[in-house]
N, C-alpha and C positions, 0 to 999 in steps of 0.2 A: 158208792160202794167201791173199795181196793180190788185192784186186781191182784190173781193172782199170781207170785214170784216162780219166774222162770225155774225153767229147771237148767241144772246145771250139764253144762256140755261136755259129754265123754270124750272131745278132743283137747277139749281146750277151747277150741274157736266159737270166736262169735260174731256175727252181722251184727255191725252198731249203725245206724243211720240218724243222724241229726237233720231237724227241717227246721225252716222258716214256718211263724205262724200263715195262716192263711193263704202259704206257697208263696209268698213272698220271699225279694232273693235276698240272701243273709249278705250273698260277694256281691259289692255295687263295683269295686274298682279290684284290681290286679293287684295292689298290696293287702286288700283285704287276705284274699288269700294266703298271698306270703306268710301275713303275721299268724295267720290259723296255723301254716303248718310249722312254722316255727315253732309255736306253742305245743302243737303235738310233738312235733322230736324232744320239746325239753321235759315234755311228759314224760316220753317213752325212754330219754334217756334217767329221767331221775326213778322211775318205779318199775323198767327193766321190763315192760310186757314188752310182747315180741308183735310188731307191725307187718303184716301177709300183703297188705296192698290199702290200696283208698282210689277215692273218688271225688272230687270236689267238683259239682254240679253248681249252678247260679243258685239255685233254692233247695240245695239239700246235700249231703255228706254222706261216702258212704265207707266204712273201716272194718278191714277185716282182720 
């Protein structure tokens, strides 16, 4: 059964959090990292949302 779609945020903002399955840790080494947020700046530079802060935890991601 789907769940059902958020509702949409009267600021704007939103808590996105990405996990590893099973808590498992997604960063094994120190450029995992890097390359993560590389790819997020060339997100955020190519589709212009606006980045409040992050988290980058061993097994889990946190974006506000």
């Amino acid at each position: 059964m789907p769940r059902q779609a958020r509702k949409k945020s009267g600021t704007g903002i939103y808590h996105v959090m990405l996990k590893g399955m099973d808590e498992r840790n997604i960063f094994i080494e120190e450029g995992d990292r890097k390359k993560f947020l590389t790819q997020l700046f060339q997100a955020k530079e190519k589709s212009g949302f606006e980045l409040l802060g992050y988290c980058l935890m061993d097994n889990h991601v946190h974006l506000l």
